[in-house]
C-alpha positions as CSV (number, residue, x, y, z in Angstrom):
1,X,6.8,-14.7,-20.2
2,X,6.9,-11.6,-23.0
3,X,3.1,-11.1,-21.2
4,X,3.5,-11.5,-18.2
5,X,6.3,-8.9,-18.0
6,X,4.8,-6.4,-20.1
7,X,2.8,-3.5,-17.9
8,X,-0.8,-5.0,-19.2
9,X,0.3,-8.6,-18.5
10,X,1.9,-7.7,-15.4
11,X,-1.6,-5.8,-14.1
12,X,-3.9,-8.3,-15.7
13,X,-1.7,-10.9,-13.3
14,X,-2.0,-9.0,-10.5
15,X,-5.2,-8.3,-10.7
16,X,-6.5,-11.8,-10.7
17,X,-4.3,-12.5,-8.2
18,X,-6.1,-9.7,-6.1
19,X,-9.3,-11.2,-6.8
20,X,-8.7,-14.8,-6.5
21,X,-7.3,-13.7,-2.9
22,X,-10.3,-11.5,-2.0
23,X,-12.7,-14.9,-2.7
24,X,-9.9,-16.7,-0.6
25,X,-10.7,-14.6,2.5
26,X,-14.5,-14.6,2.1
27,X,-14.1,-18.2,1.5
28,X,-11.6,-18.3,4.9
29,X,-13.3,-15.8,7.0
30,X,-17.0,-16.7,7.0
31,X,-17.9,-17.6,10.6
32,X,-19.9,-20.8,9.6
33,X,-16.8,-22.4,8.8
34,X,-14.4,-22.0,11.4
35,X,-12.3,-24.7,10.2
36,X,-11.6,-22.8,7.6
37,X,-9.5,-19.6,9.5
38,X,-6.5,-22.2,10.0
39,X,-5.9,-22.7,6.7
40,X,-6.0,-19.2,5.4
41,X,-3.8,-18.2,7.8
42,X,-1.3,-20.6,7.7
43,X,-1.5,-19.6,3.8
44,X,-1.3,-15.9,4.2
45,X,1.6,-16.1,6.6
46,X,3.5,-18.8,4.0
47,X,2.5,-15.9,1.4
48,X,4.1,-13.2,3.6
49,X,7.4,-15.4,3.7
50,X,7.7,-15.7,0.4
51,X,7.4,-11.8,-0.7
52,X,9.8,-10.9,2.1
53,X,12.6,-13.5,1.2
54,X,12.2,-12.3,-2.3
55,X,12.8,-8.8,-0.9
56,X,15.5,-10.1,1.4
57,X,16.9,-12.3,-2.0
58,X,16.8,-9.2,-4.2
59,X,18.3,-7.1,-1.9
60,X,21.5,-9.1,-1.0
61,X,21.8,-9.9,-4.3
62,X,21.1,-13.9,-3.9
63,X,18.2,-13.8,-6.7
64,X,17.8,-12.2,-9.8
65,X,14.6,-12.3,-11.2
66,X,13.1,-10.2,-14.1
67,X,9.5,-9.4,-12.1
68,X,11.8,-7.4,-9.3
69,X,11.6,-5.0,-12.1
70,X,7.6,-5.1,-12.0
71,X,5.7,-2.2,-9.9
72,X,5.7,-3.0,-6.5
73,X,1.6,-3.5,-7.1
74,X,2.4,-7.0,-9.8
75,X,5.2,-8.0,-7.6
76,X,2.7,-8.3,-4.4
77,X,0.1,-10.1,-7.1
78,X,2.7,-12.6,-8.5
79,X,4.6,-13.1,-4.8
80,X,2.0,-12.9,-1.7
81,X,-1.2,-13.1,-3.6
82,X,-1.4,-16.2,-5.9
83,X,1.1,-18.1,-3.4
84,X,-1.3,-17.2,-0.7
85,X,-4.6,-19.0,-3.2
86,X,-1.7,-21.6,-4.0
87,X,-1.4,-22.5,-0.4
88,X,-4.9,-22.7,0.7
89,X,-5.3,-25.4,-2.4
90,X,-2.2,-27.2,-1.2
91,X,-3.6,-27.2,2.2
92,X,-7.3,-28.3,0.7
93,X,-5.1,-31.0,-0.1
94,X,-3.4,-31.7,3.2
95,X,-6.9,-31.5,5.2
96,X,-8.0,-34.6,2.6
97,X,-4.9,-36.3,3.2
98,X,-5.4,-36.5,7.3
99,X,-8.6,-38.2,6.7
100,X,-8.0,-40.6,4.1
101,X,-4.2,-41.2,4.7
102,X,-2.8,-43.1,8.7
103,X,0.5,-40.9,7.7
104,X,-0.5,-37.9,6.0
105,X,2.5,-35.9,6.7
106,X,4.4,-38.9,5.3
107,X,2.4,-38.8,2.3
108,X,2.8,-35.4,2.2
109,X,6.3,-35.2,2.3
110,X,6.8,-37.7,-0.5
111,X,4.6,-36.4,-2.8
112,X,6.6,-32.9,-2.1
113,X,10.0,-34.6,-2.5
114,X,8.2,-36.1,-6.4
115,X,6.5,-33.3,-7.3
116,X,8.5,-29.9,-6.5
117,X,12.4,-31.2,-6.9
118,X,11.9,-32.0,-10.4
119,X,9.7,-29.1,-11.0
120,X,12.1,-26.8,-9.3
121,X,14.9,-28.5,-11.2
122,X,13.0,-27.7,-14.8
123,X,11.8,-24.1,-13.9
124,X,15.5,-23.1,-12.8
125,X,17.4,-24.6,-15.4
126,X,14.9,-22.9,-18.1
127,X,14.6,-19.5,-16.5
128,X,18.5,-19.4,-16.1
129,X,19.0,-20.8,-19.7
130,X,16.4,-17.7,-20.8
131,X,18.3,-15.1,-18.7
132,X,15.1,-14.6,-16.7
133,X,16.8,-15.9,-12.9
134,X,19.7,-16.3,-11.8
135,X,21.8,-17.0,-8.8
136,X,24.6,-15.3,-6.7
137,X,26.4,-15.1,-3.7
138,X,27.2,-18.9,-4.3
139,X,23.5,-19.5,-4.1
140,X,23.1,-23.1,-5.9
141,X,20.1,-25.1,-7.3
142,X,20.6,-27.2,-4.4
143,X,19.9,-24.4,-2.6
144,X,16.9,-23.5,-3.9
145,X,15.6,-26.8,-3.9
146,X,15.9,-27.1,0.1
147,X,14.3,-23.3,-0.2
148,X,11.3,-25.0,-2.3
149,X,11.2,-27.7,0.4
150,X,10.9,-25.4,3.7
151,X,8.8,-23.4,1.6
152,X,6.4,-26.3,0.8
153,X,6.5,-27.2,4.4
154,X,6.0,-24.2,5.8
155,X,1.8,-24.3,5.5
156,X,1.1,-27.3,6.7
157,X,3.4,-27.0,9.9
158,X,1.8,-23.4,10.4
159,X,-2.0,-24.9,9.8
160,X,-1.6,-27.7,12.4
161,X,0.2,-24.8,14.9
162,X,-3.0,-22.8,14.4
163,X,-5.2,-25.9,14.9
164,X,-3.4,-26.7,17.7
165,X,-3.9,-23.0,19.0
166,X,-7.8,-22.7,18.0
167,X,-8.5,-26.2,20.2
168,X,-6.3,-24.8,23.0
169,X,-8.5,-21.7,23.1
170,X,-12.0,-23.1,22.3
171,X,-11.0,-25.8,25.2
């Protein structure tokens, strides 16, 4: 973490952020692939979410976390950018779970439920053993494990609303 908070970590992060995300939208915006629009929107909105409930969290005081000290330029890299190339894997994901899965939002969910509870569980309790997060307003690791899971959700209920949208208006 001593890297990624120090000004050259911090811009080296943001950076690649910045140009993983630019490929992203290349990769999501070429008009060959249509298909493709959904799913980088649905990430870019989840993307949006997440900076401005950090902004939100910071502000009321529910998180502290030691990259809200980061210029504005890292935070955007490390909160809307690498979420938003994040998302459009986890939804690369989703699209192969609809055609190889009769209950892909089941399957979905459960692999969710297994994979970010315990990994939320680890990251908080090290980052608040480290003094690198921590929690008020009686915010509670409960609470931030429903967070994870709305979060988590978010895409994939936004990517079938904008599939559902897209057939509506090529229809």
């Amino acid at each position: 973490m001593g890297l990624v908070a120090s000004p050259l970590g911090g811009l080296l992060l943001a950076v690649g952020g910045f140009i993983l995300l630019g490929i992203a939208l290349t990769w999501g915006l070429s008009p060959t692939h249509k298909h493709r629009r959904p799913q980088l929107f649905a990430a870019l909105a989840t993307a949006a979410v997440i900076f401005l409930l950090n902004m939100i969290a910071r502000a009321s005081g529910i998180w502290q976390w030691y990259g809200y000290q980061l210029p504005l330029v890292v935070q955007l890299g490390m909160l809307f950018a690498l979420p938003a190339v994040l998302f459009i894997g986890v939804l690369a994901g989703f699209r192969k779970l609809v055609t190889r899965s009769r209950r892909p939002l089941l399957v979905y969910g459960l692999t969710a439920a297994c994979v970010l509870v315990p990994v939320t569980v680890a990251g908080d309790l090290y980052s608040v053993s480290r003094g690198t997060l921590s929690f008020g307003r009686g915010y509670t690791l409960l609470d931030d494990i429903l967070v994870g899971q709305a979060l988590i959700w978010l895409p994939v209920l936004l990517y079938l609303l904008f599939l559902r949208i897209g057939h509506n208006a090529a229809a």
